[in-house]
C-alpha positions as CSV (number, residue, x, y, z in Angstrom):
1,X,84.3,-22.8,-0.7
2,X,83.8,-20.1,1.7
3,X,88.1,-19.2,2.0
4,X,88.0,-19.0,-1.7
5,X,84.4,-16.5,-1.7
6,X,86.3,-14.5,1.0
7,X,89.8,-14.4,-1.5
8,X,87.6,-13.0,-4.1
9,X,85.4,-10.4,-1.9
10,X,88.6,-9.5,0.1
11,X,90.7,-8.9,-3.4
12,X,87.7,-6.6,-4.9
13,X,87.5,-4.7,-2.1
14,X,91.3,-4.4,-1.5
15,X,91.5,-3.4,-5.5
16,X,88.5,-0.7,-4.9
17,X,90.1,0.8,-2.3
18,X,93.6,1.1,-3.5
19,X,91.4,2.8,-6.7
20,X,91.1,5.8,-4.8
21,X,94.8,6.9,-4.8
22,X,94.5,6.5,-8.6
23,X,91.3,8.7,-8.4
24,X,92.7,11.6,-6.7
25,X,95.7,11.1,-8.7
26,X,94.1,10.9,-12.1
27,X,91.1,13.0,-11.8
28,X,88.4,10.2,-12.9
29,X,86.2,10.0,-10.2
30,X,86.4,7.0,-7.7
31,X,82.8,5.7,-8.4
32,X,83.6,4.4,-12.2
33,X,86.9,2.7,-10.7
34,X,84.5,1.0,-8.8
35,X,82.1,0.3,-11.5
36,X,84.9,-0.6,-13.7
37,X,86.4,-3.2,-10.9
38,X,83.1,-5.0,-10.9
39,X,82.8,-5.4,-14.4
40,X,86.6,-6.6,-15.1
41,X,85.4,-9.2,-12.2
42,X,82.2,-10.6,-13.8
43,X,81.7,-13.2,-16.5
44,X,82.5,-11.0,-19.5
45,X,85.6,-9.8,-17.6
46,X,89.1,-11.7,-17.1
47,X,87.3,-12.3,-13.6
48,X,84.6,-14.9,-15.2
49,X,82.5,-14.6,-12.0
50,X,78.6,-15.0,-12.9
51,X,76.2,-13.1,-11.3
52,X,72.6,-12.0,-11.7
53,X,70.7,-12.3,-9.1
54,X,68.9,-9.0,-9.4
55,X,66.9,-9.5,-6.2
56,X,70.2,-9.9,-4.3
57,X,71.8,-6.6,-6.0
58,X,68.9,-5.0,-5.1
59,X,69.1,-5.6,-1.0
60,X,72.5,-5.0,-1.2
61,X,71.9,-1.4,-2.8
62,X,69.2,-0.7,-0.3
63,X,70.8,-1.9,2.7
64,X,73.7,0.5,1.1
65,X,71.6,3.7,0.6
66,X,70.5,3.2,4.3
67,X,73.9,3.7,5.8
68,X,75.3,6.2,3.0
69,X,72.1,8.2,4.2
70,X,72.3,8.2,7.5
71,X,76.1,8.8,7.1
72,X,74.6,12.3,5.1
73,X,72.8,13.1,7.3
74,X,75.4,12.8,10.0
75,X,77.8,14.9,8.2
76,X,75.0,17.8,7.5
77,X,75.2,21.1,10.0
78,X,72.0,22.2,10.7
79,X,72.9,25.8,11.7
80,X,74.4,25.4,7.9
81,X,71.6,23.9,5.7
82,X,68.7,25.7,7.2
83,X,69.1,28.8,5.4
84,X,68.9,27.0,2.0
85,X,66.2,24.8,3.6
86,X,63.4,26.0,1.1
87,X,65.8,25.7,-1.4
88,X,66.6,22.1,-1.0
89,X,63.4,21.0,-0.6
90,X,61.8,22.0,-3.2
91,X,64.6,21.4,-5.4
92,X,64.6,17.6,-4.3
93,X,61.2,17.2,-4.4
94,X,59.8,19.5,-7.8
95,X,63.1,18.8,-9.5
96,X,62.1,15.3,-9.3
97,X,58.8,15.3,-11.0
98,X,60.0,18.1,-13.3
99,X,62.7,16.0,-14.6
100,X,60.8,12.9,-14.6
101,X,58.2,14.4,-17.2
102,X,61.2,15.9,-19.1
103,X,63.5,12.8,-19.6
104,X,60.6,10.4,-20.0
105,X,59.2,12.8,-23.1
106,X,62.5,12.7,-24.7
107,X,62.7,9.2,-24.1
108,X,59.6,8.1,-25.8
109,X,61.2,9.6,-28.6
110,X,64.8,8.8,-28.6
111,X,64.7,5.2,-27.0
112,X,61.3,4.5,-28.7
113,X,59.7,3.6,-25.5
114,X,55.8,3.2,-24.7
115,X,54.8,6.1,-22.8
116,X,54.9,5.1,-18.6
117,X,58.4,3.0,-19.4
118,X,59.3,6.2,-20.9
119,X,58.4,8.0,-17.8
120,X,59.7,5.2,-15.5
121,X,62.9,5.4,-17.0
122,X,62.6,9.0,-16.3
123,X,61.9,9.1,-12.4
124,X,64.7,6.5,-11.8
125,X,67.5,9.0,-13.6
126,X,65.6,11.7,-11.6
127,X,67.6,12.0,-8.6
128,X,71.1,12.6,-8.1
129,X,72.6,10.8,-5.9
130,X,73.9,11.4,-2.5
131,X,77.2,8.7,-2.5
132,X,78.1,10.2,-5.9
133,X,77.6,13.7,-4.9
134,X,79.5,13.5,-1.5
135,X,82.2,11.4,-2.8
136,X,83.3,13.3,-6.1
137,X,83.1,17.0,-4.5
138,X,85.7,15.6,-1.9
139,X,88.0,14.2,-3.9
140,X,88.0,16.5,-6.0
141,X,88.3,19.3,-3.6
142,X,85.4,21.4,-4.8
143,X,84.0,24.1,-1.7
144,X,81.6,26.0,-3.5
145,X,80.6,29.5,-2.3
146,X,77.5,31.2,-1.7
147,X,75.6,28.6,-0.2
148,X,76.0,26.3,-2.4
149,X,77.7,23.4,-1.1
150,X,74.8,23.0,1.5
151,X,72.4,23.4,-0.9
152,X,73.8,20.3,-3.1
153,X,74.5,18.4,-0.2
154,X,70.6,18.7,1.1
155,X,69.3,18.1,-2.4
156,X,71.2,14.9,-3.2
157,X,70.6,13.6,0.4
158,X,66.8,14.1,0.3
159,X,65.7,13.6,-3.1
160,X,65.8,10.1,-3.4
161,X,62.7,9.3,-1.4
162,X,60.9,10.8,-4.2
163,X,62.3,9.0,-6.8
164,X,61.9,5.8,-5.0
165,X,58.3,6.8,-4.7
166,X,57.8,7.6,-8.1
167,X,59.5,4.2,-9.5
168,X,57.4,1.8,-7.2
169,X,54.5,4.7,-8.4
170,X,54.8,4.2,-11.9
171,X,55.8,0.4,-11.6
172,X,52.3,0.1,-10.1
173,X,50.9,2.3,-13.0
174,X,52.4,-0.4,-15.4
175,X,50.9,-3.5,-13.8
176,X,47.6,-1.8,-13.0
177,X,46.4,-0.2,-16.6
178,X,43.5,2.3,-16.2
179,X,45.0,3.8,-12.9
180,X,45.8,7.2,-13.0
181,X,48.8,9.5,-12.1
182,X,47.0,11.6,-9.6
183,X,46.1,8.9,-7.2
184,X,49.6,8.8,-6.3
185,X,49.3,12.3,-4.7
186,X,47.8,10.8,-1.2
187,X,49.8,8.0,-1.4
188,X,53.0,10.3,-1.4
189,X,51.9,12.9,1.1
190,X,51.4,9.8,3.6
191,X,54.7,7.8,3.2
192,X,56.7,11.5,3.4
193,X,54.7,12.5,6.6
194,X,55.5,9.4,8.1
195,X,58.7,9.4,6.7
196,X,59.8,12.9,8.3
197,X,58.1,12.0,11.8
198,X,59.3,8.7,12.3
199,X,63.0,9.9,11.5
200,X,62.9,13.0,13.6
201,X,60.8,11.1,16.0
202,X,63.7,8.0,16.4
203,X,66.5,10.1,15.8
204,X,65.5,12.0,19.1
205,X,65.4,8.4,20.8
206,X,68.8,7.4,19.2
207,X,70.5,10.7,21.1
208,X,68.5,9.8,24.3
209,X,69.6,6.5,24.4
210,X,72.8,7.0,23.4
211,X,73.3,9.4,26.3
212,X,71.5,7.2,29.0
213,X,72.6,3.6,28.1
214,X,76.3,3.7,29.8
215,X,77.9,0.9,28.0
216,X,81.0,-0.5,29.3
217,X,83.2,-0.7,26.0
218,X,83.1,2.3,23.4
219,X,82.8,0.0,20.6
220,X,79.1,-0.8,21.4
221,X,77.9,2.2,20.7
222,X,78.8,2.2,17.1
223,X,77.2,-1.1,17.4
224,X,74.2,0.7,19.0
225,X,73.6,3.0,16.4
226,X,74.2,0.0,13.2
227,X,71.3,-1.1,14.9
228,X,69.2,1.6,15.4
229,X,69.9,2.8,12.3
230,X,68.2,-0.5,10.5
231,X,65.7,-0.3,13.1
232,X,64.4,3.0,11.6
233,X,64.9,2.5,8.6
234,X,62.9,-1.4,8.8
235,X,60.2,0.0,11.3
236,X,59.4,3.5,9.2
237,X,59.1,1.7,6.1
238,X,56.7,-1.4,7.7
239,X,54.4,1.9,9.5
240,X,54.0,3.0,5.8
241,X,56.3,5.5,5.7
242,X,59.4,6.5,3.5
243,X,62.4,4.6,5.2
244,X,65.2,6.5,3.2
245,X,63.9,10.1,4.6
246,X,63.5,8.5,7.7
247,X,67.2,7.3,8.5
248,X,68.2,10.5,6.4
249,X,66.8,12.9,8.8
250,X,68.0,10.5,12.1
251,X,71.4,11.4,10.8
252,X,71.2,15.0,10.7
253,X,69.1,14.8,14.2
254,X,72.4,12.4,15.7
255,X,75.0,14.4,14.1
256,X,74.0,17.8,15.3
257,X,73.2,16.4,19.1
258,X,76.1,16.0,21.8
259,X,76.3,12.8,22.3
260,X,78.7,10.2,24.2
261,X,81.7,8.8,21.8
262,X,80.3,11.3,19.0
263,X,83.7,11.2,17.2
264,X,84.1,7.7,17.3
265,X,80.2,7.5,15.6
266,X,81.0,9.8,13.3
267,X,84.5,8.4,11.6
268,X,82.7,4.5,12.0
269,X,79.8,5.7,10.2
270,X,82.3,7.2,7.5
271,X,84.1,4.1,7.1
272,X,80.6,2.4,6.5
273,X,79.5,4.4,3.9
274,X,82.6,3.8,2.1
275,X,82.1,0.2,2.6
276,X,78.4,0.6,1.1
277,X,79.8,2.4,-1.5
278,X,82.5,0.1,-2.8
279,X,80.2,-2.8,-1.8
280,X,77.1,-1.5,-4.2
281,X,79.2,-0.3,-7.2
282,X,81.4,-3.9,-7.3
283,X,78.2,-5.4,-7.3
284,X,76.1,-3.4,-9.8
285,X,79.4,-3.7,-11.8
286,X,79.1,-7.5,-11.4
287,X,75.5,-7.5,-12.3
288,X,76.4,-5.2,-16.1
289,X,77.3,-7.1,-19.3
290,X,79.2,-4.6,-21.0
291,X,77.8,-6.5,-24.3
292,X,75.0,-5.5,-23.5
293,X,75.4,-1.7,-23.3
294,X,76.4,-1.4,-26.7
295,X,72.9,-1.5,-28.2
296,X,71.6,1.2,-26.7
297,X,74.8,4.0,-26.9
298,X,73.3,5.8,-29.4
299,X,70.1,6.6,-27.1
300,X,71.7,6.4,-24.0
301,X,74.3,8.8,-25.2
302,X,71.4,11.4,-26.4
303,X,69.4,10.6,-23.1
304,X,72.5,11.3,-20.9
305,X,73.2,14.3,-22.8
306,X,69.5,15.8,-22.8
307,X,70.0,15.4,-18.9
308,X,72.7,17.4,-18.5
309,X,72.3,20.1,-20.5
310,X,68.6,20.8,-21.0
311,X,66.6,18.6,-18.1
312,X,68.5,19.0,-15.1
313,X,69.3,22.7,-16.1
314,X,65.6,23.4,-16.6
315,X,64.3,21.4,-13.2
316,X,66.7,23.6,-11.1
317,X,65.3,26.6,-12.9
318,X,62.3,26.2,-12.0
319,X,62.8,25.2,-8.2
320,X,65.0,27.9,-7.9
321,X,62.9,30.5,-9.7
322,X,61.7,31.6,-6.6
323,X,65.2,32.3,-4.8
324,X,66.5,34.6,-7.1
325,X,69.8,33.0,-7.8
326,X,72.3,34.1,-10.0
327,X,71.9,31.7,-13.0
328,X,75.9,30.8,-12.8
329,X,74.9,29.8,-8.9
330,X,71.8,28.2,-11.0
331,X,74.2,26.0,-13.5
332,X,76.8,25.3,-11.0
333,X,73.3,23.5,-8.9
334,X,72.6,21.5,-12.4
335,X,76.1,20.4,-13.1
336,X,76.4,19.1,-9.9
337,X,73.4,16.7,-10.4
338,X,75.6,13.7,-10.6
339,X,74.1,10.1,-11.2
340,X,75.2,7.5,-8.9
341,X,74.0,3.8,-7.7
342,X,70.9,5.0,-6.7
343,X,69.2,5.1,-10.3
344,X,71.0,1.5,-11.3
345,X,69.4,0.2,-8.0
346,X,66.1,1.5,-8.9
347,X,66.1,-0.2,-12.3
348,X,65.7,-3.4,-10.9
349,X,62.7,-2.7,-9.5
350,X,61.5,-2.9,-12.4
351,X,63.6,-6.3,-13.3
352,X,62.1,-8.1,-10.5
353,X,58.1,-6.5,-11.0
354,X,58.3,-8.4,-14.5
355,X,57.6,-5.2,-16.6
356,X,57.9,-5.4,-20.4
357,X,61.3,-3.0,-21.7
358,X,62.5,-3.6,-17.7
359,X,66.3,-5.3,-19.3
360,X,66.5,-2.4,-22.0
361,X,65.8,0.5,-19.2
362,X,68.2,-1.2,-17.0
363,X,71.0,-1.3,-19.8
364,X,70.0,2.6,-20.6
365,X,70.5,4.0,-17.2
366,X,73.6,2.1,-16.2
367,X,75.0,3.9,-20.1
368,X,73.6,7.2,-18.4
369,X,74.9,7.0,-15.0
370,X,78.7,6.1,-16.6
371,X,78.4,9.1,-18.9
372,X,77.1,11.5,-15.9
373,X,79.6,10.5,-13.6
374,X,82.8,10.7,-16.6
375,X,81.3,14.2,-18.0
376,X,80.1,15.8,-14.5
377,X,82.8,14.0,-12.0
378,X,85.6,15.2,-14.1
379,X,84.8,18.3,-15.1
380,X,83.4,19.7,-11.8
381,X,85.8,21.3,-10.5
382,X,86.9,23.2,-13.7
383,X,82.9,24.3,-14.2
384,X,83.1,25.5,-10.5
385,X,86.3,27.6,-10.8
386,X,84.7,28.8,-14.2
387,X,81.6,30.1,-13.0
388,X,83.3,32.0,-10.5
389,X,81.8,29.8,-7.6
390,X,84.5,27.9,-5.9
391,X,85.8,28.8,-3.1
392,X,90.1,28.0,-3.0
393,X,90.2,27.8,0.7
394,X,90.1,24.6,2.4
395,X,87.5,23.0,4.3
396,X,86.4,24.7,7.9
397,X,86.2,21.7,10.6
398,X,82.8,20.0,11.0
399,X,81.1,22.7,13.1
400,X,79.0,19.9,14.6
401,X,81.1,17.5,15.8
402,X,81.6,18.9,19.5
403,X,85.3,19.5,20.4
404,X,86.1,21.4,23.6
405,X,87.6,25.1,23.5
406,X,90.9,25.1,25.1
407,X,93.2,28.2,25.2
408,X,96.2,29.8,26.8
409,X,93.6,32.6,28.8
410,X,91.3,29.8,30.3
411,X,91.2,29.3,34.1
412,X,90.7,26.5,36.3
413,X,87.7,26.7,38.6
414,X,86.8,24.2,41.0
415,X,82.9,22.9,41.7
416,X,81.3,20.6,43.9
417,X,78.0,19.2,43.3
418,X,76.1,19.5,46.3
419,X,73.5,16.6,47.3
420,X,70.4,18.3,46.3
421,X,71.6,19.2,42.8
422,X,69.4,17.9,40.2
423,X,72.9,17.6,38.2
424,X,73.0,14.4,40.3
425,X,73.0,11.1,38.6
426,X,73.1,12.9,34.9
427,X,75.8,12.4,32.8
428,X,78.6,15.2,31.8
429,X,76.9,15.1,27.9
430,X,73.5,15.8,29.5
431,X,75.1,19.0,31.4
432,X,74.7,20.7,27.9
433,X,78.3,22.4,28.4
434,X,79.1,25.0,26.1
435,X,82.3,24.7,23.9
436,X,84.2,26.8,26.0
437,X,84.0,24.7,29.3
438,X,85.6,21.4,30.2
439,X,85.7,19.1,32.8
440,X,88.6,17.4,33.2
441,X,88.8,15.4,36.7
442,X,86.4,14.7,39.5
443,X,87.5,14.3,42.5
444,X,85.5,11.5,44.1
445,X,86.1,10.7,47.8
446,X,89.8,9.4,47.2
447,X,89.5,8.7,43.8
448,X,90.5,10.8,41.0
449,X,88.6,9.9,37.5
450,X,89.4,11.7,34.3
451,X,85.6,12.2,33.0
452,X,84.1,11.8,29.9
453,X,80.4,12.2,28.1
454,X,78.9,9.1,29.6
455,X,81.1,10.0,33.5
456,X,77.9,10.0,35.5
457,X,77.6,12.4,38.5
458,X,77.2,11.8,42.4
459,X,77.2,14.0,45.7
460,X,79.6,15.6,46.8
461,X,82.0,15.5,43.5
462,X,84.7,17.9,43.3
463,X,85.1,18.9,39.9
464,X,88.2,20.3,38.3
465,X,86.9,22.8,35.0
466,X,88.9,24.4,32.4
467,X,86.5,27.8,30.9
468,X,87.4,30.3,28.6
469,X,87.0,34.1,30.4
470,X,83.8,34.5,27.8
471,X,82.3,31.1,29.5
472,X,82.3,31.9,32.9
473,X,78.9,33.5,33.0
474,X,77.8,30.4,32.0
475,X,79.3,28.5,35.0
476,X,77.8,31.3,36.8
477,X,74.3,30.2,35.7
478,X,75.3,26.3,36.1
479,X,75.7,27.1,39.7
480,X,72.2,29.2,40.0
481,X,70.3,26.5,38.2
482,X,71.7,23.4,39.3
483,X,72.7,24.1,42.8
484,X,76.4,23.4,42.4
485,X,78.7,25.1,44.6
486,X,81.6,27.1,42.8
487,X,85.0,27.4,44.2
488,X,87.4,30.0,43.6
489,X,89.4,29.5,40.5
490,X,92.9,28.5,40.9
């Protein structure tokens, strides 16, 4: 019955989301609630529900990592991340293969796998992952110094392009014996390039559009960008391209543009990602017999630990090696390598490509994600304050979500946009207003309209703006460039 599918799915998610009051309050980290939830729920829990349909947990987690992605990438400052740019990228990218060969080495020893299962079990772990990473840090109130923070945050939220890469990669390594490792190189150079272009390319045309379309009702243009989002995502991945850098880098393009309704975007797109979250973890959870994880403890323990303390420490060190960090700024980067959803979803690629070992990988990296979220998601915050890297002060505001300067000094000037202004029939977001100025009326023949991003300009508008003394050069260039005629100030 479809009131009695909606009781259940309504009841998890109600459960899940209550979970994060005990999180904050308990210190375990809201992702293994969620985990835990969705196990309690399936057939081997009180719940008895039966699922596993791989293929479907699989769409689920990729539709998932599309929004928590381009949610990333929303909440990533530009003018913040591009100093540690270098960093990140190579960190996310020759982290990856480094700890790929590392883990699958150990694993062909510890887990007794053949060779390229070893090594696909090994690229799956690889990445951490950006919903884990994002999630734990805020709960558990961790603002790292020293660049750091940006640094983690670019890392988690770009490095799983790779990883997906390397999985399908090694899947097709698998199912295609005699191929070799190195014709994977052009392969990956093409689905990154077009992977980087077409996000950059649509995440310009998102802000355009966004700016230009003049819906009636705000709610659309969350609506909008749900669709646009997908629409990247689908059309970057048909063109060849890697779809998860794609929507990755539309969100950080979006989130660091002015554009109409931005704060409404930005706290829907929040609430979307936690949705994704909850929704991917309850059904990863559902898919897990815990049965079936104790058989492989005793190497998934080893394998978990080997990541954390040797793997992960040794791939930062030598992507870092060339930045000259501190090596307590070097540790704080490899503890905070936290496994997530992203390598459980990978590890049904394998389930559905029919390769031999594909159940007893799966098992083994669910056993490693729960260990790296308990051991890393507890303990962050204690490491950071350890190491000397934590910073006790809370959270600046998002520098790039646009809010208007107001203050006690500013004055009120008065403008009126003459007919042969090119400001006419552009919108107030397309002015490119800095901080420090606002407009807040325009006077229109006898109608007085309180403005806002999408308020499209016409003749002979009388505009009411509040500036800051240190803005008023710029309304002094507004009126040279754009032919607007600028009243005394009142």
């Amino acid at each position: 019955m479809v009131e009695l599918s909606l009781l259940v799915i309504a009841t998890l998610l109600v459960l899940s989301t209550v979970a994060t009051r005990a999180s904050s309050r308990f210190g375990v980290p809201a992702l293994i609630l969620f985990l835990a939830i969705g196990m309690l729920a399936g057939s081997e829990g009180p719940g008895g529900i039966f699922f596993e349909n791989y293929a479907v947990a699989q769409a689920v987690g990729v539709v998932a990592l599309v929004f928590i992605l381009f949610s990333g990438g929303l909440d990533t400052d530009w003018p913040t991340i591009r100093p540690v740019l270098g960093e990140g990228l190579l960190l996310a990218n020759l982290g990856v293969v480094v700890s790929t060969l590392l883990v699958g080495t150990f694993a062909a020893w510890a887990a007794g796998l053949p060779w390229l299962q070893a090594l696909l079990l090994g690229a799956i772990v690889s990445s951490t992952d950006a919903a884990a990473v994002f999630s734990v840090m805020r709960m558990r109130g961790v603002n790292l110094k020293h660049r750091l923070e940006p640094l983690i945050e670019l890392e988690s939220g770009s490095n799983d392009p790779i990883a997906v890469f390397l999985t399908t990669g090694i899947i097709g390594l698998i199912q295609t014996p005699g191929s070799s490792l190195l014709g994977l190189v052009p392969s990956f150079l093409l689905q990154m390039g077009l992977g980087a272009a077409g996000g950059l390319l649509l995440g310009r045309l998102m802000v355009a559009a966004i700016n230009r379309i003049r819906l009636q009702q705000e709610g659309l243009y969350v609506v909008f960008t749900v669709g646009f989002t997908l629409l990247t995502y689908a059309a970057t991945a048909l063109l060849g391209g890697n779809g998860f850098l794609a929507v990755y880098l539309a969100g950080i393009v979006v989130g660091n543009a002015n554009i109409v309704h931005k704060r409404s975007v930005l706290r829907f797109h929040d609430g979307v990602a936690w949705l994704m979250q909850i929704g991917m973890f309850l059904t990863l959870g559902l898919l897990v017999y815990p049965s079936q994880l104790l058989p492989v403890a005793g190497p998934g323990l080893l394998l978990a630990l080997f990541l954390a303390f040797v793997a992960r420490p040794l791939s930062v060190a030598v992507a870092l090696i060339w930045f000259r960090r501190p090596l307590r700024e070097q540790l704080m980067v490899a503890w905070a390598g936290l496994r997530g959803a992203v390598p459980i979803v990978l590890a049904t690629f394998p389930l559905l490509a029919g390769v031999p070992e594909a159940g007893r990988i799966f098992n083994l990296v669910f056993f490693i994600v729960l260990v790296s979220v308990l051991l890393q998601g507890i303990s962050i915050a204690g490491v950071a304050r350890l190491l000397g890297v934590n910073d006790e002060r809370p959270h600046a505001p998002d520098a790039h979500t646009f809010v208007p300067e107001v203050r006690l000094n500013s004055r009120v000037f008065e403008a009126v946009v003459t007919p042969q202004s090119p400001l006419v029939g552009r919108t107030i977001i397309e002015l490119g207003l800095p901080r420090g100025v606002l407009v807040v009326q325009i006077q229109r023949g006898a109608d007085a309209i309180v403005p806002d991003g999408a308020t499209m300009l016409e003749p002979e508008d009388h505009l009411l703006i509040l500036a800051t003394p240190e803005s008023v050069t710029a309304l002094d260039a507004l009126r040279a460039a754009s032919a607007v005629q600028l009243l005394r100030p009142r």
